[in-house]
Backbone as CSV, one residue per row, in Angstrom:
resi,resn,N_x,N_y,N_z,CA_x,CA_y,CA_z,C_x,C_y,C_z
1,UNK,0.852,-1.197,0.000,0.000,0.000,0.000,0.880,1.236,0.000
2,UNK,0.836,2.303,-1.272,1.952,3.588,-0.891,1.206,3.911,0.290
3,UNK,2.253,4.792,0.554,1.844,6.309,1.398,1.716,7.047,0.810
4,UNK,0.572,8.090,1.819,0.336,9.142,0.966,1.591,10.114,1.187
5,UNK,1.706,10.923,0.340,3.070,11.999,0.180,2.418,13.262,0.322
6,UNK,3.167,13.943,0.764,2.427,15.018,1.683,3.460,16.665,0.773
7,UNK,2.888,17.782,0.417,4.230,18.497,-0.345,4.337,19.369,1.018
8,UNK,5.367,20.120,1.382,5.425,21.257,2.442,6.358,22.566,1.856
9,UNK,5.826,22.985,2.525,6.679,24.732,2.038,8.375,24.591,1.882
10,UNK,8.893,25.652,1.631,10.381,24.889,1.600,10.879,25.605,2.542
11,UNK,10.223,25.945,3.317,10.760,26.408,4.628,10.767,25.672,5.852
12,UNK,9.870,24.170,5.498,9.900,23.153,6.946,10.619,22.415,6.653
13,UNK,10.888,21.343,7.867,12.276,20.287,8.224,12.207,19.459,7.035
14,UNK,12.643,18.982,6.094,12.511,17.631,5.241,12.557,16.749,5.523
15,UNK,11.517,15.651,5.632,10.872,14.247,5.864,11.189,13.415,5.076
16,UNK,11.814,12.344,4.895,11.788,11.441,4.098,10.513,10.200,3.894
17,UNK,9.791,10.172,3.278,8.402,9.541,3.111,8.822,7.827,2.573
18,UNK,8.238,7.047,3.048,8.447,5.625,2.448,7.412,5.363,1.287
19,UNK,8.047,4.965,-0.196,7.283,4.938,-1.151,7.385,3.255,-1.621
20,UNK,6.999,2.895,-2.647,6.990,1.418,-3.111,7.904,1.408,-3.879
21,UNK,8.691,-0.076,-3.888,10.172,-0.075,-4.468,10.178,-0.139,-6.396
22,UNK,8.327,0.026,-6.459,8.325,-0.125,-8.067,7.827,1.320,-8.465
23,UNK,8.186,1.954,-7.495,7.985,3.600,-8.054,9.299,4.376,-9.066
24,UNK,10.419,3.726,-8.626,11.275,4.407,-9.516,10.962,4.492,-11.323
25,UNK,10.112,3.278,-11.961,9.608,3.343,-13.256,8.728,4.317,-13.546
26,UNK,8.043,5.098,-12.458,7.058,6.155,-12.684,8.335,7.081,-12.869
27,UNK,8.837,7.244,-11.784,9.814,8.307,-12.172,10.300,8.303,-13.719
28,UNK,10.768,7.257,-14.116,11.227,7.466,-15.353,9.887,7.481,-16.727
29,UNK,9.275,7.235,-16.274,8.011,7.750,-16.881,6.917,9.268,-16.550
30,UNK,7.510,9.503,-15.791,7.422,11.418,-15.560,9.270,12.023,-15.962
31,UNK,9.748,11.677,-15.965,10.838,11.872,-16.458,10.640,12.148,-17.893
32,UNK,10.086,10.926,-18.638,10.289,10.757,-20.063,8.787,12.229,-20.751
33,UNK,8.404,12.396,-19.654,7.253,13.075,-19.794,7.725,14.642,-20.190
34,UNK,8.583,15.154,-18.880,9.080,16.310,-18.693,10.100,16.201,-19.859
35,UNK,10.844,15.373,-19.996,11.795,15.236,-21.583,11.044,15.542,-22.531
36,UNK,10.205,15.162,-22.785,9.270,15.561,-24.183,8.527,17.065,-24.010
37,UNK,8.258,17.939,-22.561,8.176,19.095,-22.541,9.331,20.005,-23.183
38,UNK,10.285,19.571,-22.400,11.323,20.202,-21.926,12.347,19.876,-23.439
39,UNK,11.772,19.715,-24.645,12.782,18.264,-25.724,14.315,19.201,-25.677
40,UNK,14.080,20.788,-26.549,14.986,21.491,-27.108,16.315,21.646,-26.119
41,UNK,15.971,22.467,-24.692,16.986,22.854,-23.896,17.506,21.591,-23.113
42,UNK,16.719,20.246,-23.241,16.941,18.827,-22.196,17.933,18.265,-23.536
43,UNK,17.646,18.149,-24.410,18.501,17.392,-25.572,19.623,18.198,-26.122
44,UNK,19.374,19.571,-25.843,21.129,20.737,-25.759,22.208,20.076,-24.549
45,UNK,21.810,19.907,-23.736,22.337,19.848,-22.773,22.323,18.561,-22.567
46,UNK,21.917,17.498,-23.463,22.244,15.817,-23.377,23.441,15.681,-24.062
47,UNK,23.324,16.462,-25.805,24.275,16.758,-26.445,25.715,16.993,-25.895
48,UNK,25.909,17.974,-25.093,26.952,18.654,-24.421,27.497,17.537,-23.791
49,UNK,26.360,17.014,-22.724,27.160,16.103,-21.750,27.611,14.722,-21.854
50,UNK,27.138,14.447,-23.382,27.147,13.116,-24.610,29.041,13.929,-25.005
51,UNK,29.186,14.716,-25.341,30.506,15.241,-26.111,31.461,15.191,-24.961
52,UNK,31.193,15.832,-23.495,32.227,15.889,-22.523,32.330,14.498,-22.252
53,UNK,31.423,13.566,-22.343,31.637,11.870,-21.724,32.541,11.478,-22.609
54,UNK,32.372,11.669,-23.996,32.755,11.325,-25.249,34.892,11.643,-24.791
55,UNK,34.811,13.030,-25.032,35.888,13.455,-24.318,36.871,12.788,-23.423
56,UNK,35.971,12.058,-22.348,36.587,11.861,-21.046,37.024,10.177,-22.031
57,UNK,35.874,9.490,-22.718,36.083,7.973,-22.846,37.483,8.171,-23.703
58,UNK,38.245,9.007,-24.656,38.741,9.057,-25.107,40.170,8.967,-24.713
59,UNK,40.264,10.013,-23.892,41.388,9.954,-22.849,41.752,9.062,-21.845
60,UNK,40.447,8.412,-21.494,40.608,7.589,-20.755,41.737,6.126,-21.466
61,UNK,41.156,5.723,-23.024,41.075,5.190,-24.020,42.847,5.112,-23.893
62,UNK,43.471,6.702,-24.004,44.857,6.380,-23.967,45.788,6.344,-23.150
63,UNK,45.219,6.726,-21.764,46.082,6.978,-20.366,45.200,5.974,-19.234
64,UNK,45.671,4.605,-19.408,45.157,3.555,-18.667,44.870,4.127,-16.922
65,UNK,45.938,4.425,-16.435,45.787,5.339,-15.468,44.453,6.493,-15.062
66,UNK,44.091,6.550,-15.652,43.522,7.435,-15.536,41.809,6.909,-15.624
67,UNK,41.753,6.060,-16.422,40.587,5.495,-16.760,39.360,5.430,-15.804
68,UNK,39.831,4.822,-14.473,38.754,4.806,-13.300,38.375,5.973,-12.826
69,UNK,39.327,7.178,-12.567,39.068,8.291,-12.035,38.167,8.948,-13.341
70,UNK,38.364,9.109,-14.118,37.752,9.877,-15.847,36.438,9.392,-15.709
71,UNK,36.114,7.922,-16.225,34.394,7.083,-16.506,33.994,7.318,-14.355
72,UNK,34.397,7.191,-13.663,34.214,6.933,-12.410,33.713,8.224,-11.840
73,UNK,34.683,9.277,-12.678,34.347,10.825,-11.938,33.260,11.163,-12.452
74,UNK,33.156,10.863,-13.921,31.744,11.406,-14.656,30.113,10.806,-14.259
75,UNK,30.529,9.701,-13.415,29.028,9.420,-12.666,29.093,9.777,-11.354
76,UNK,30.316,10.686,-10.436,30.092,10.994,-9.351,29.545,12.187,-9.345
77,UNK,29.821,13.103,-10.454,29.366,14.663,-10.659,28.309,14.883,-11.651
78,UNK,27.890,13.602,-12.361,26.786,13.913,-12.634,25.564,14.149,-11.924
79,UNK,25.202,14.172,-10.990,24.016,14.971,-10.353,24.177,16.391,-10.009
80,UNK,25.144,16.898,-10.122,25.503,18.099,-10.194,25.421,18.748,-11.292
81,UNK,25.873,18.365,-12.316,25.453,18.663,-13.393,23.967,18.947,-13.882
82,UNK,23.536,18.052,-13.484,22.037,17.528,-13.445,21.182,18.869,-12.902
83,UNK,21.220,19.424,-12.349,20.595,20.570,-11.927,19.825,21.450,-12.883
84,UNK,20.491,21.570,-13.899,19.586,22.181,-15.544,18.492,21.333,-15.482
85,UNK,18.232,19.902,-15.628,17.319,19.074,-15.726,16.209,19.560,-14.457
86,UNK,16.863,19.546,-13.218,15.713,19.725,-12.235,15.345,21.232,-12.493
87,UNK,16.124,21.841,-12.717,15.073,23.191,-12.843,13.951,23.105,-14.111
88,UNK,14.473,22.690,-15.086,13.571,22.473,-15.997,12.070,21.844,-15.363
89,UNK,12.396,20.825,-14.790,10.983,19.898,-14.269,10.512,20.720,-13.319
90,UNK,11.095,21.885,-12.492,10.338,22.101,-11.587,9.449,23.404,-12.449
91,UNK,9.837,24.112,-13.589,9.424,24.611,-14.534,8.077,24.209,-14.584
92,UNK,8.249,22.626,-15.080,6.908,22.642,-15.838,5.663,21.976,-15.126
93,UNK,6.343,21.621,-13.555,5.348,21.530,-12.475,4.862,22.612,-12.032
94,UNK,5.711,23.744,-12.170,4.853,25.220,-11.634,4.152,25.678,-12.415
95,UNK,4.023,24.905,-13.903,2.745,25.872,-15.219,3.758,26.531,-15.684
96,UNK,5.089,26.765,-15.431,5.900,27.339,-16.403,5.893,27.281,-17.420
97,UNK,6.115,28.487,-18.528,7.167,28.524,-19.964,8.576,27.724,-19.519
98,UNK,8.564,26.226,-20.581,10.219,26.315,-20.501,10.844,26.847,-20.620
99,UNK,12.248,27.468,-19.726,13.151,28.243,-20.182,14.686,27.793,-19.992
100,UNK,15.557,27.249,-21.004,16.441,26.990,-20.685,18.022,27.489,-20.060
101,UNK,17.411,29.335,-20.740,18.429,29.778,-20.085,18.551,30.298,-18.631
102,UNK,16.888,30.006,-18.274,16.962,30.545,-16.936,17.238,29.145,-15.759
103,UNK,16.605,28.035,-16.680,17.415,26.892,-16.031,18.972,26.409,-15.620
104,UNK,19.501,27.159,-16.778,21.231,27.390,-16.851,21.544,27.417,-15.479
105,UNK,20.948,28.563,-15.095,21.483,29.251,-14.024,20.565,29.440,-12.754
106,UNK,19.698,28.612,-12.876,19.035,28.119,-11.750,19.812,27.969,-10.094
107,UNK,20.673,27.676,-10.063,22.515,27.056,-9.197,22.137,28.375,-8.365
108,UNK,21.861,29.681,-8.652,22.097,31.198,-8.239,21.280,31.409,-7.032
109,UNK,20.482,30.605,-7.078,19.092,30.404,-5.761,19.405,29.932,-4.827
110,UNK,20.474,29.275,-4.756,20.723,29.184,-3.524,22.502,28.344,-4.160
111,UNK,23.205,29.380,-4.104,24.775,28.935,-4.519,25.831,28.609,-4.176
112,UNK,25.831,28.750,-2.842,26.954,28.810,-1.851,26.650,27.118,-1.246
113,UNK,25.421,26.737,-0.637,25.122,25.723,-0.768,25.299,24.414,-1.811
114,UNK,24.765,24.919,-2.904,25.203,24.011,-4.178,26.652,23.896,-4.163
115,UNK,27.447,25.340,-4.583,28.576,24.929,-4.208,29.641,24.318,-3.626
116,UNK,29.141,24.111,-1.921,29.467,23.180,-1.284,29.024,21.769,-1.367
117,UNK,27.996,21.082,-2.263,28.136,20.215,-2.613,28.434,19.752,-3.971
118,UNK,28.795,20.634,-4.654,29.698,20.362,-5.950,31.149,19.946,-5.336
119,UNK,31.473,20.923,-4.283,33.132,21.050,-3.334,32.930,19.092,-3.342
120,UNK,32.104,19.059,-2.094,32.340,17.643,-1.958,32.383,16.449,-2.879
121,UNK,31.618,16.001,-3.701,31.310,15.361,-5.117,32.854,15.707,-5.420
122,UNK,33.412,16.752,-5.935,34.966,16.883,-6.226,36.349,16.280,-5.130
123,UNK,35.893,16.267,-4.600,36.804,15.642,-3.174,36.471,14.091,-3.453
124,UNK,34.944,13.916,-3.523,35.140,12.268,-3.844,35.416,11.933,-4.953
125,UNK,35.401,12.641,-5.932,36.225,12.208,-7.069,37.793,11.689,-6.838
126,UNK,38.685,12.992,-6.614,39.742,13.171,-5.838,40.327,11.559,-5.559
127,UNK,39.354,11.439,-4.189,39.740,10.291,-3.609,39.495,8.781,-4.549
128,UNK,38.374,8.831,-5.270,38.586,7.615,-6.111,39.719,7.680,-7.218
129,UNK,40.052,8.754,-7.464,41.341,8.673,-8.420,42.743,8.403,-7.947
130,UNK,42.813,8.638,-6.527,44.163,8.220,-5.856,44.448,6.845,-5.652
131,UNK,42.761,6.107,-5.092,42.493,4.522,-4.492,43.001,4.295,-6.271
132,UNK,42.280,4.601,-7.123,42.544,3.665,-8.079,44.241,3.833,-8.536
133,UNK,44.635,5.004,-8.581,46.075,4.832,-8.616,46.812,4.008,-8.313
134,UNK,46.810,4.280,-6.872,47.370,3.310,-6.158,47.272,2.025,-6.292
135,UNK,45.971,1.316,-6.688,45.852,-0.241,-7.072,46.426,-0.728,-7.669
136,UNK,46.242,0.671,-8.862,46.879,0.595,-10.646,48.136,-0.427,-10.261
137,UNK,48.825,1.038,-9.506,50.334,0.999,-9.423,50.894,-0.421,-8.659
138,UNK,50.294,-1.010,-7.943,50.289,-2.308,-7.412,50.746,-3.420,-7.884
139,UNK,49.982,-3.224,-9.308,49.822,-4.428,-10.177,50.411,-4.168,-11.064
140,UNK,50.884,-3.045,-11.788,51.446,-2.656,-13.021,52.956,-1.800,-12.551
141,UNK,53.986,-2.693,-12.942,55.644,-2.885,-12.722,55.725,-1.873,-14.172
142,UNK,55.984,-0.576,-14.702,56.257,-0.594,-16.306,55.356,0.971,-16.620
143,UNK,55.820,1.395,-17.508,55.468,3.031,-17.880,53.871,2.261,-18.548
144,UNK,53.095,3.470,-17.899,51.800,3.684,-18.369,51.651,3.027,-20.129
145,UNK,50.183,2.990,-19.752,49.962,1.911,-21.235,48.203,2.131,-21.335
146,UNK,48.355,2.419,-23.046,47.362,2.315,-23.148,46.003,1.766,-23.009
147,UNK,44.769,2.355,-22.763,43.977,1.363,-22.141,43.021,0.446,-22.698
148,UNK,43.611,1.048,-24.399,43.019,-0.425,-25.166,43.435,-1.539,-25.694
149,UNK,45.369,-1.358,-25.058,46.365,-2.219,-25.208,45.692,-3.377,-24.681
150,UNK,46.665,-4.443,-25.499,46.406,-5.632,-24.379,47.353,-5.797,-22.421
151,UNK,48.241,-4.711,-22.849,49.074,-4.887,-21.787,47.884,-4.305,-20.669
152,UNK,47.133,-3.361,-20.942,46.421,-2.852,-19.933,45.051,-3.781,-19.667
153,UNK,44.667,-4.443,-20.623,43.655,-5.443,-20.018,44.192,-6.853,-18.981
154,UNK,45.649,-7.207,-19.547,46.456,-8.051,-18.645,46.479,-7.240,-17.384
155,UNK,46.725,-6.267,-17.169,47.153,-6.042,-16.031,45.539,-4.915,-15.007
156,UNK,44.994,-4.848,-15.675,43.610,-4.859,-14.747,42.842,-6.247,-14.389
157,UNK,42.955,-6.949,-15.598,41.958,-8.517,-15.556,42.861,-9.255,-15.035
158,UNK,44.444,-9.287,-15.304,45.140,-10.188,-14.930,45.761,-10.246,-13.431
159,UNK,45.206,-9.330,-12.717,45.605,-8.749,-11.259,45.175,-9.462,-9.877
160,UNK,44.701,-10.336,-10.404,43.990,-11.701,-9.784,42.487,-11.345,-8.843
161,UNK,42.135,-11.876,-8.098,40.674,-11.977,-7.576,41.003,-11.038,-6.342
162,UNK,42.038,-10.939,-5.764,41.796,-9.965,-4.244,41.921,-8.765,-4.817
163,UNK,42.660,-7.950,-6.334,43.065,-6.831,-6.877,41.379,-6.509,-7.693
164,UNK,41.292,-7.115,-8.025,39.607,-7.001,-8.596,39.095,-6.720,-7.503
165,UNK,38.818,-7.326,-6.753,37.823,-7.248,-5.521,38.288,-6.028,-5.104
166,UNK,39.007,-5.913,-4.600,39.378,-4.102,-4.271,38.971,-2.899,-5.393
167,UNK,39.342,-2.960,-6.417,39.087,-2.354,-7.402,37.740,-2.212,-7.230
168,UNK,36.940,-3.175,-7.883,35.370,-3.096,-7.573,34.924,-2.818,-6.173
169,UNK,35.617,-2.996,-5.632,34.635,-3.308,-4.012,34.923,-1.816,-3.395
170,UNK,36.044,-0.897,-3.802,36.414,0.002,-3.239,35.297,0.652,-3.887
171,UNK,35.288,0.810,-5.081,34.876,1.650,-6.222,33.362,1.579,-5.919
172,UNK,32.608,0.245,-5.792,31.388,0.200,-5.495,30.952,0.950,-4.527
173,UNK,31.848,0.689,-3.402,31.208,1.411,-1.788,31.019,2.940,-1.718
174,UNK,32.073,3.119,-2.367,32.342,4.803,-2.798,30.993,5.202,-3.508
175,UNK,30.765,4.662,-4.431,29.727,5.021,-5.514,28.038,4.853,-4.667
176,UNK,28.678,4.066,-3.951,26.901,3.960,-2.824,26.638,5.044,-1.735
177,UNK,28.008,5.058,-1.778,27.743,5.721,-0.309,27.517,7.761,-0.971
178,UNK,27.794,7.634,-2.121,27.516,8.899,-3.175,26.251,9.139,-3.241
179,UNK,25.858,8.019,-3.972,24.566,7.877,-3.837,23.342,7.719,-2.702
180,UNK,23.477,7.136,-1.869,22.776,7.467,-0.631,22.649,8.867,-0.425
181,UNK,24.023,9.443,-0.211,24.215,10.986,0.478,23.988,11.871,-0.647
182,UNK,23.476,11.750,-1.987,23.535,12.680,-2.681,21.840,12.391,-4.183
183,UNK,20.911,11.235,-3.450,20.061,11.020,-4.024,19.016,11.781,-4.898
184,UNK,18.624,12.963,-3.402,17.758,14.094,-3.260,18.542,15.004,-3.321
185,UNK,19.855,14.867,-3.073,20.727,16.339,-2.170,20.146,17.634,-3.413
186,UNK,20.998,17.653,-4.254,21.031,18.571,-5.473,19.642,19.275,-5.214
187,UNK,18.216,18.192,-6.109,17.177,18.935,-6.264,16.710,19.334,-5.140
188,UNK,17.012,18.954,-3.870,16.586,19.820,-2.835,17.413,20.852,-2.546
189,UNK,18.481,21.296,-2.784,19.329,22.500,-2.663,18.801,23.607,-3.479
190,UNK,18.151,23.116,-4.843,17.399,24.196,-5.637,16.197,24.265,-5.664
191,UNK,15.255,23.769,-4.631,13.719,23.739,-4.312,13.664,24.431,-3.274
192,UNK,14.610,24.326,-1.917,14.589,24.370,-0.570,15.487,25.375,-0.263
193,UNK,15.321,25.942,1.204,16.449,27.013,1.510,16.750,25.857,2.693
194,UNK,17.705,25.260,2.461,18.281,24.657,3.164,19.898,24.411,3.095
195,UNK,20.634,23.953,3.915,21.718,23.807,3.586,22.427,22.069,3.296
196,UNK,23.419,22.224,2.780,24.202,20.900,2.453,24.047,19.786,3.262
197,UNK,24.410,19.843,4.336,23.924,18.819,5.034,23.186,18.422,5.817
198,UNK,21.932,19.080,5.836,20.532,18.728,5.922,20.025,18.044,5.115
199,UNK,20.250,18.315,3.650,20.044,18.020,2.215,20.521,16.117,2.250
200,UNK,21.733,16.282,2.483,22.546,14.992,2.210,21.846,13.990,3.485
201,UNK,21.811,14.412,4.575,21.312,13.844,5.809,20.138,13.094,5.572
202,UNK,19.377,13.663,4.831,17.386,13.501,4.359,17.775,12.745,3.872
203,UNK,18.591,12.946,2.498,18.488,11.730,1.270,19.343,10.326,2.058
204,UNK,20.406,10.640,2.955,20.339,9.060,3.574,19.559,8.732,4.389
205,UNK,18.371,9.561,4.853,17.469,8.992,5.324,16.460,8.468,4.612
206,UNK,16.544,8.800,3.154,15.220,8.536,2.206,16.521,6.806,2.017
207,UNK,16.883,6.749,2.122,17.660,5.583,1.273,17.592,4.469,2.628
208,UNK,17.361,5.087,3.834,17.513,4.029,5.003,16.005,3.696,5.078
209,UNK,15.026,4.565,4.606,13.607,3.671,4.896,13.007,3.586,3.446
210,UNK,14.148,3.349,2.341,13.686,2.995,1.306,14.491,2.286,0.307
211,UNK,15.259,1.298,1.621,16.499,0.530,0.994,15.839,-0.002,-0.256
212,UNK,14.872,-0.910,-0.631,14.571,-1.497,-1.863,14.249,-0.471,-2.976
213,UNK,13.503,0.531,-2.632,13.167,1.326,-3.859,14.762,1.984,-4.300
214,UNK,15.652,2.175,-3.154,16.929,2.846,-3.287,17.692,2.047,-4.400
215,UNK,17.812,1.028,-4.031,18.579,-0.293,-4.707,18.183,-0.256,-6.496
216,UNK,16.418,-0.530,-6.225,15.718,-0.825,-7.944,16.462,1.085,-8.767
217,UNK,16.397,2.076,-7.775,16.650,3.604,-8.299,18.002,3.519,-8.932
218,UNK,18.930,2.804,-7.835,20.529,2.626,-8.397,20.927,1.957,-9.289
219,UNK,19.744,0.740,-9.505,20.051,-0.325,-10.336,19.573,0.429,-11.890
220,UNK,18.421,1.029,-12.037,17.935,1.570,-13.438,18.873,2.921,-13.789
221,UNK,20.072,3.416,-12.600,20.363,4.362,-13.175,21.680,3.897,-13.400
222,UNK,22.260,2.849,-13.441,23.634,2.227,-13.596,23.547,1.483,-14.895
223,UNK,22.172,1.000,-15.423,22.024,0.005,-16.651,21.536,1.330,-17.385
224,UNK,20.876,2.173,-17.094,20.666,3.208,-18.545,22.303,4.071,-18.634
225,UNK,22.637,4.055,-17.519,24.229,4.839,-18.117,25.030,3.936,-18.565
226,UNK,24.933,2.673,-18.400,25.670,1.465,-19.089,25.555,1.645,-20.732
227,UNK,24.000,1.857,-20.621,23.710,1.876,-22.125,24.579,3.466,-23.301
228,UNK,24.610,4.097,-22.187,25.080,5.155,-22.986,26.506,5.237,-23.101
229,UNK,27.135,4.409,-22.306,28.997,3.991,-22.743,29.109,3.016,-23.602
230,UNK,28.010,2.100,-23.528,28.311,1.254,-24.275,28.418,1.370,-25.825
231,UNK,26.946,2.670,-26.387,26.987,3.542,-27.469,27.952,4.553,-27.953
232,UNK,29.305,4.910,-27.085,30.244,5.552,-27.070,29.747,6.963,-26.748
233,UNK,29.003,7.101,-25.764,28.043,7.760,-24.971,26.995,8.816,-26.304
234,UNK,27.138,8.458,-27.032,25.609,8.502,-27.960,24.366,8.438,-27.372
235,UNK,24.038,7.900,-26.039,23.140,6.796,-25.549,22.774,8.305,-24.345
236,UNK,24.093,8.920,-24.144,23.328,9.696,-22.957,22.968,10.711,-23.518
237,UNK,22.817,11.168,-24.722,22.001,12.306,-25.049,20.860,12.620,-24.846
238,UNK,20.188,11.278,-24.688,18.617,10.902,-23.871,18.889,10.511,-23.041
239,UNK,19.679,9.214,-22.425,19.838,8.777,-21.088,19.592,9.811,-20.190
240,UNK,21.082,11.061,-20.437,21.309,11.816,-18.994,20.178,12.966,-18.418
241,UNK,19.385,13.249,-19.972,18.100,14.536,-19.134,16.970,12.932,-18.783
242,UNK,16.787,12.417,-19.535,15.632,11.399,-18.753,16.141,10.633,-17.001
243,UNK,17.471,10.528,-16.837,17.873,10.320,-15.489,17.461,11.952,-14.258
244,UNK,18.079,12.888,-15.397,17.952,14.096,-14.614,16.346,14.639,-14.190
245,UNK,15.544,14.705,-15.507,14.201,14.900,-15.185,13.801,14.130,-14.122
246,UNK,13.991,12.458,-14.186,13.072,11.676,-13.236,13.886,11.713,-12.155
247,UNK,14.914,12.093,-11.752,15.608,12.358,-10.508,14.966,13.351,-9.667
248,UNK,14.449,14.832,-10.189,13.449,15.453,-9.414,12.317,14.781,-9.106
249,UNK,11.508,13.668,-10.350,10.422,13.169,-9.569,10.456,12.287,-8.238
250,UNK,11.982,11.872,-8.634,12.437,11.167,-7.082,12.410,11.548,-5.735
251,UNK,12.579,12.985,-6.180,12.949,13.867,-4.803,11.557,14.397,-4.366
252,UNK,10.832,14.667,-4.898,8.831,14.733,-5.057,8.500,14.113,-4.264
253,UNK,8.660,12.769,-4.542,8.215,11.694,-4.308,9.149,11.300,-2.690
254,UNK,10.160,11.464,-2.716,10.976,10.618,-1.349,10.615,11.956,-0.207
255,UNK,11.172,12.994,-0.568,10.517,14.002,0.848,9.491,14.834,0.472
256,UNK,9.410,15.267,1.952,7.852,15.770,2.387,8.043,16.928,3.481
């Protein structure tokens, strides 16, 4: 049985509401909704962030080193990015004219805040680029190598089962624990006068009484960005505003 969801001014405490773990498909179906409002300034700005991924896979492509921090950083700061998308949706929940340039710069409403959680998101980048260094460097005796060499697939795949397991297992925890603390954060920094870690606090509270819906949310947003690397990020030109749109319906939907 949902709960009912309750909206409040953005001047009271934020509640995290328990919803059903098969709600995240609505989201992406109000998502896909607000995408088709929103097509011109949501598909500018898919474009863009389709060319900077593009960018990053490239480099990544020739500085093996670098590879985890590059594909790794670009899904830690994408919700930051993402912020054009939520202003857009909150646009066209208020009866708004879309406007994309006023979405641009949406960030201005409350900036110092945002800022400080852009700061952090950059710090955890930071730190996943050192862990992975360091692993790199573990396993690989020999000057940097390309990362579509075979020397560089030997020596990531060939690094045996405890060097994998770290690799992934570091990389995973990092990426959860991002996600927990940064679910809601964003679109509530530009809905709410609140600060950073109130923001981050809520959304691990939306993720502690909504471990399953949290999980199915992480799982559809890891296989649609799959899809868009796998296209040589072609794929996120729609992927990343349909993640971004239905990410505000997330935040709708999880507090109160």
């Amino acid at each position: 049985m949902e709960h009912a969801i309750e909206r409040s001014s953005s001047g009271s405490s934020p509640q995290a509401n328990v919803v059903e773990a098969s709600r995240p498909l609505r989201w992406l179906g109000r998502g896909w909704a607000d995408l088709k409002r929103a097509a011109k300034p949501s598909l500018l700005m898919g474009a863009w962030t389709a060319t900077f991924g593009l960018a990053l896979m490239m480099v990544a492509w020739r500085y093996a080193h670098l590879a985890p921090a590059l594909l790794g950083g670009f899904l830690l700061v994408a919700p930051f990015i993402a912020i054009v998308f939520y202003a857009l949706s909150q646009q066209i929940e208020r009866g708004e004219s879309v406007d994309g340039a006023l979405a641009l710069f949406a960030w201005r409403r409350n900036s110092q805040q945002i800022a400080l959680w852009g700061l952090a998101l950059a710090l955890a980048l930071i730190l996943w680029e050192r862990i992975a260094a360091i692993l790199f460097a573990l396993v690989h005796d020999g000057p940097v190598v390309a990362a579509g060499s075979l020397s560089y697939v030997t020596t990531v795949f060939g690094g045996g089962p405890l060097f994998l397991a770290a690799f992934f297992g570091i990389g995973g925890l990092l990426a959860l624990l991002v996600f927990a603390f940064g679910v809601v954060t964003a679109p509530m920094l530009l809905d709410r006068d609140v600060d950073v870690v109130t923001a981050a606090l809520t959304s691990l509270q939306c993720c502690l009484r909504n471990p399953g819906t949290a999980l199915v949310w992480a799982g559809l947003i890891a296989a649609l960005t799959l899809v868009g690397f796998l296209t040589m990020m072609v794929g996120l030109l729609v992927v990343f505003p349909l993640l971004g749109h239905a990410s505000w319906h997330a935040y709708r939907d999880l507090v109160r």
